[in-house]
C-alpha positions in Angstrom: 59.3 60.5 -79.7 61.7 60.1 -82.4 64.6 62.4 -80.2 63.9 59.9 -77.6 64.2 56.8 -79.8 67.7 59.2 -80.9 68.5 59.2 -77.4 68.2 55.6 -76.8 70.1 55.0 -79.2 73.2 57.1 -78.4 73.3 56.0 -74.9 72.9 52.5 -76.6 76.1 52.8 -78.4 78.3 54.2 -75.8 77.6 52.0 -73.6 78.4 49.2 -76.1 81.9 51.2 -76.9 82.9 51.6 -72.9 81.9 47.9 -72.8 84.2 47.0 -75.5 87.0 49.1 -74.2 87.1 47.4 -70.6 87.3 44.3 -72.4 90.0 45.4 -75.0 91.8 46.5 -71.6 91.1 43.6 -69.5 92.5 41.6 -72.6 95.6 43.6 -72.8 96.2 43.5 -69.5 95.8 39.8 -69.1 98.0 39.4 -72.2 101.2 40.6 -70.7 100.4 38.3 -67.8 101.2 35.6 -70.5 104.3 34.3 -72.1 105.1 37.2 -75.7 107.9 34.5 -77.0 109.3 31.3 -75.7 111.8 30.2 -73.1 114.9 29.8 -75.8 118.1 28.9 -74.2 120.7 31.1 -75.6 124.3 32.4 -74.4 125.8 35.8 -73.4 128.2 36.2 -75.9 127.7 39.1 -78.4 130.1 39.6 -81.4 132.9 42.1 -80.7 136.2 41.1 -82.8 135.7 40.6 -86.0 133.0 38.1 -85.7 133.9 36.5 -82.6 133.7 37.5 -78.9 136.5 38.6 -77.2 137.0 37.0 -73.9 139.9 38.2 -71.4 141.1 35.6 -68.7 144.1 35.7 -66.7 146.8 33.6 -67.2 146.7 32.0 -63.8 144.0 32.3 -61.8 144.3 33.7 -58.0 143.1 33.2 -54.7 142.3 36.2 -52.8 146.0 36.0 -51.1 147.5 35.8 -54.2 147.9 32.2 -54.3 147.5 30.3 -57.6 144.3 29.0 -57.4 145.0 25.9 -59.4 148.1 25.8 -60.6 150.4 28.5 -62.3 148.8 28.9 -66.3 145.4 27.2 -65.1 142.3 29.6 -64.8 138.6 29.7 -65.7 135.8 31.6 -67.4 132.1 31.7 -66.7 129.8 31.8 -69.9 126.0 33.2 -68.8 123.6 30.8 -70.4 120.4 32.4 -70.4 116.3 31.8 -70.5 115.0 34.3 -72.5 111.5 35.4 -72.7 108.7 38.1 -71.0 107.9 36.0 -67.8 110.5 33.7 -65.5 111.7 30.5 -66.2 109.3 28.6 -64.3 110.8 24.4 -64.4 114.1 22.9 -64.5 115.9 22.7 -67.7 118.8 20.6 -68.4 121.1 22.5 -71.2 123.0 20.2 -73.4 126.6 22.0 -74.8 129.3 21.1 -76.6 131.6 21.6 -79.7 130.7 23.7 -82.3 131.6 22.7 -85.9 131.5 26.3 -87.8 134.7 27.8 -86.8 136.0 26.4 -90.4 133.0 28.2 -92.0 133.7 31.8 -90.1 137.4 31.3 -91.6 136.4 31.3 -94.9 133.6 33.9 -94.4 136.3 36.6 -92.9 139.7 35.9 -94.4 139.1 34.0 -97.2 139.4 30.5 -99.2 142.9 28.7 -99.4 141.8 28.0 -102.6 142.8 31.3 -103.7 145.6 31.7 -101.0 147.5 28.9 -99.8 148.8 30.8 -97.0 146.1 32.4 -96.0 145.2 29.5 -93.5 147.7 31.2 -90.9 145.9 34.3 -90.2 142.8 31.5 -89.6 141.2 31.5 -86.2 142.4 28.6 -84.4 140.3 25.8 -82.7 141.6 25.7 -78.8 139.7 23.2 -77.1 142.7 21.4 -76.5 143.3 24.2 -73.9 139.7 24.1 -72.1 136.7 22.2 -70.7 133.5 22.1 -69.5 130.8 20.1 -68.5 128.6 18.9 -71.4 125.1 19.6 -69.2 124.5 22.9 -67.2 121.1 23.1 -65.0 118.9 25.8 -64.4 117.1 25.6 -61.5 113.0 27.1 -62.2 113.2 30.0 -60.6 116.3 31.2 -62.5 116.8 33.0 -65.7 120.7 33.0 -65.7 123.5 30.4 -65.0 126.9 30.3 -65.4 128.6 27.7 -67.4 132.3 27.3 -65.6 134.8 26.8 -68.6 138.3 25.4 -67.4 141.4 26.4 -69.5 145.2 25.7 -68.8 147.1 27.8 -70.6 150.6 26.3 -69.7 152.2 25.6 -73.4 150.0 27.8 -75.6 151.4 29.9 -78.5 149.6 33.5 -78.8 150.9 33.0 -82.0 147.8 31.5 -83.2 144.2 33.7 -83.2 142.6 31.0 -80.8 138.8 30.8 -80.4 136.7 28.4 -78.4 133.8 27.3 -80.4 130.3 25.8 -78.6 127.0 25.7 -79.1 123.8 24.8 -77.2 122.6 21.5 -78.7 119.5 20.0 -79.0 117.1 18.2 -76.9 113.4 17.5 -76.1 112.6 19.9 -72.8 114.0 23.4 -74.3 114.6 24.9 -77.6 118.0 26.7 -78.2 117.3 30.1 -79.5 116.8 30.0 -83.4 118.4 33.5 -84.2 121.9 33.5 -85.5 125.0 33.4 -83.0 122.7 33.3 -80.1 123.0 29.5 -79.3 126.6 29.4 -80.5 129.5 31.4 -78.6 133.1 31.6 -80.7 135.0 33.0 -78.0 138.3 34.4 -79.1 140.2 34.0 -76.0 142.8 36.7 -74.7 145.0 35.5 -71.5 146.1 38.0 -69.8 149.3 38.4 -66.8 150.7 41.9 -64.9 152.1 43.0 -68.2 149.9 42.0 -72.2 147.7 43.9 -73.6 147.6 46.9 -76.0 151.0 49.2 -75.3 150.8 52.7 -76.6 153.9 53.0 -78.9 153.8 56.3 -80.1 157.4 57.1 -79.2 158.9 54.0 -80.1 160.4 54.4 -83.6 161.5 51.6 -85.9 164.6 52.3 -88.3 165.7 51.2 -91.4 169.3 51.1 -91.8 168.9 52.0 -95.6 167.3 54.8 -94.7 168.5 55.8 -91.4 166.9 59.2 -91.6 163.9 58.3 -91.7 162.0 56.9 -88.4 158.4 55.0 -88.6 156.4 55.3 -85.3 153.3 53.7 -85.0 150.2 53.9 -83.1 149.9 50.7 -80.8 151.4 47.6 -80.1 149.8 44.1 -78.6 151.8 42.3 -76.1 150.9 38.5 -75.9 151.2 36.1 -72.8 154.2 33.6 -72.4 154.0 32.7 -69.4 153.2 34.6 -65.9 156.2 37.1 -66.0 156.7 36.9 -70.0 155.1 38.5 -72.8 156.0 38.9 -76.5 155.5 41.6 -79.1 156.5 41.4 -82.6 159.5 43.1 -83.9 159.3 46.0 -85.7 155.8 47.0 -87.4 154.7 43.3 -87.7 151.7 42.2 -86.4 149.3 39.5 -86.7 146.7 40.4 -89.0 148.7 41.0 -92.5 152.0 38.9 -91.6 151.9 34.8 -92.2 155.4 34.7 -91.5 154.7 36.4 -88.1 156.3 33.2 -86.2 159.5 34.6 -87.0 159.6 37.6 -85.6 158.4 37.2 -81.9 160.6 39.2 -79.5 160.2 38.3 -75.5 160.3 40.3 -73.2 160.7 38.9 -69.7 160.1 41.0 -66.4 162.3 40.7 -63.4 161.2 42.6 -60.7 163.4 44.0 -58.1 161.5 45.2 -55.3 159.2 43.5 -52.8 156.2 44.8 -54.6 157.2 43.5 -58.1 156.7 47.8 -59.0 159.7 47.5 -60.5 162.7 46.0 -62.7 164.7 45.1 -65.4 163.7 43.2 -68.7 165.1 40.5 -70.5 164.5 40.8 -74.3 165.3 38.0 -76.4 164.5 36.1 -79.9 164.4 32.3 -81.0 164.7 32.6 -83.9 168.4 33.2 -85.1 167.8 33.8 -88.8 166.2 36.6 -87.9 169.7 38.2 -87.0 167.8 39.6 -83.8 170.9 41.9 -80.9 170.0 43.5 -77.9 171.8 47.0 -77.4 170.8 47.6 -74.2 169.2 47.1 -71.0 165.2 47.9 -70.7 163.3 48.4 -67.4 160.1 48.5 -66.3 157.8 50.4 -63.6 154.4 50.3 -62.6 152.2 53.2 -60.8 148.6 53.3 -60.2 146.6 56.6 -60.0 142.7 57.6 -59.1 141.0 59.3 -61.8 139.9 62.9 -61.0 136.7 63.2 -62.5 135.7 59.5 -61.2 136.8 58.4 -57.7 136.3 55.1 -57.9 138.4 54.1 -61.6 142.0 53.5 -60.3 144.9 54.1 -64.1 147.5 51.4 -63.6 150.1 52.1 -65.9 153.4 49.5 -67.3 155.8 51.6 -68.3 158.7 49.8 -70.5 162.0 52.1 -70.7 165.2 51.2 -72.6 164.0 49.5 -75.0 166.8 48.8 -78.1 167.3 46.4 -80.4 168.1 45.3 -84.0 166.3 42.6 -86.1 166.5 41.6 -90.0 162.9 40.8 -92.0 164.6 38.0 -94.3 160.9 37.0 -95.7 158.9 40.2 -96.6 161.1 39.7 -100.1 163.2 37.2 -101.2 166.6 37.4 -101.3 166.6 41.1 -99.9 167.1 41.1 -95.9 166.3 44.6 -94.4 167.6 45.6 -91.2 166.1 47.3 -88.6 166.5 48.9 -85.4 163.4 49.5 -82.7 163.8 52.1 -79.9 161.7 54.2 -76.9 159.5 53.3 -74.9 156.2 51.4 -74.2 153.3 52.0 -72.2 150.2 49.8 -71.5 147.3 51.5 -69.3 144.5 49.7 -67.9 141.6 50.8 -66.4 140.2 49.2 -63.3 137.1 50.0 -61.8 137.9 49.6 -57.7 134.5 49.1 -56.9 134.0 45.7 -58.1 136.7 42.9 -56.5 137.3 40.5 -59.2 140.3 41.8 -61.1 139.6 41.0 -64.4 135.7 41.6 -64.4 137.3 45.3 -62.7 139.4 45.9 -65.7 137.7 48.0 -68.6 138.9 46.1 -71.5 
């Protein structure tokens, strides 16, 4: 009797256990049927540069013929704006975006106070939206999860000069919540034009001279050529560059392509300065060619290589200390490589930046 009563009572409590398993399991199961977090509306723009994101755009956008597609120095970006969450955006939500006021804060966050530095306000990011613009209201259809919000920029007058960014945020308003973790609802886009011939130049055998000390030849390791204009770039003369120099605006030296073959593959280069105090002669006369090669390894990523020859010139830094000029003279050669992926037909979402 009592081993049956035992019995009972085993079966008894399995049955209660399997019992509350399926229904831990059904539970489960219909959890992730459900909504985990909530629809926040956020942007795609994850911190790259030194707490902004670097965006690449070209100079002048293109038609597929190579046409100017609005106008030479005009061009556009598209920002993804996007629902986050476990399960689909299931109504249409109305996103609300505009200026972003904390592009004054980052400043002081990453370089500093001018309290401390009166200078230091000239390696500060630089608010652009003079240059762009967008709509203020972006829909998202239910349905979706991702739009794109179509930034306009002209570039036409812009100095590279300045570190510019293009600060927005997704503001608030009854229907959607902007997401509440940091940066997600705000973009500070740092904003690189591009034409055939900026970027990052390898400079590894171009040496910069000091004519005290002629014996003696600095190289260096890179150097950033900025956008003009669509066949001019500038670099900065010597060793400058535009993270430790505030005085950088008087050293800009331009280098303007001419090309001299139908398919623009090749030419000469104008190099100038406007600034005259900075005692800036040409010796010679620089060229440029262009060649593209397939990678070995991976078919489809085409090397397209700027290759700057001839390059020769003197310049004088009257401002690193006063009232001690020190000449210089910059030779060799520059190359820029980018890396396109041929696979995917927009140009600049092809280039591996």
């Amino acid at each position: 009797m009592k081993n049956k009563i035992f019995r009972h009572l085993i079966l008894g409590s399995v049955c209660c256990c399997i019992a509350a398993t399926l229904s831990l399991l059904t539970a489960c199961n219909d959890e992730w049927k459900e909504e985990q977090y909530q629809h926040y509306i956020s942007f795609k723009a994850p911190l790259n540069d030194n707490g902004v994101t670097a965006v690449y755009v070209p100079y002048t956008r293109h038609n597929d013929d190579g046409t100017p597609m609005y106008g030479e120095g005009k061009s556009h970006y598209e920002l993804p704006v996007i629902v986050s969450g476990t399960t689909d955006n299931d109504e249409d939500i109305t996103v609300y975006v505009g200026h972003s006021d904390t592009l004054s804060i980052l400043n002081v966050e990453r370089f500093g106070s001018p309290a401390y530095r009166a200078d230091i306000t000239d390696l500060y990011y630089k608010d652009m939206s003079q240059f762009a613009s967008y709509s203020e209201t972006l829909k998202i259809n239910a349905g979706k999860n991702v739009e794109l919000l179509k930034i306009n920029f002209d570039f036409n007058g812009i100095d590279m000069r300045d570190k510019w960014v293009l600060p927005i945020e997704i503001k608030k308003h009854e229907g959607y919540t902007p997401h509440p973790r940091k940066n997600y609802a705000k973009a500070m886009l740092r904003v690189y034009p591009y034409n055939d011939f900026s970027g990052n130049y390898s400079a590894t055998t171009l040496t910069v001279t000091n004519a005290d000390d002629p014996d003696n030849a600095t190289g260096m390791e890179t150097a950033r050529g900025y956008v003009v204009d669509e066949n001019t770039i500038f670099f900065y003369a010597g060793t400058m560059n535009e993270e430790s120099r505030v005085d950088r605006q008087n050293y800009k030296v331009f280098f303007h392509f001419i090309p001299e073959n139908a398919e623009k593959t090749q030419g000469r280069i104008e190099i100038t300065s406007n600034n005259p105090a900075n005692g800036f002669v040409n010796n010679g006369q620089a060229a440029y060619r262009i060649y593209e090669q397939m990678d070995e390894v991976q078919p489809w990523l085409m090397h397209r290589y700027v290759i700057i020859s001839g390059i020769d010139y003197n310049y004088t830094d009257y401002t690193s200390v006063e009232g001690y000029p020190m000449e210089y003279t910059v030779k060799g050669i520059l190359t820029l490589e980018r890396q396109l992926n041929t696979q995917i037909p927009n140009e600049d979402q092809a280039i591996q930046w």
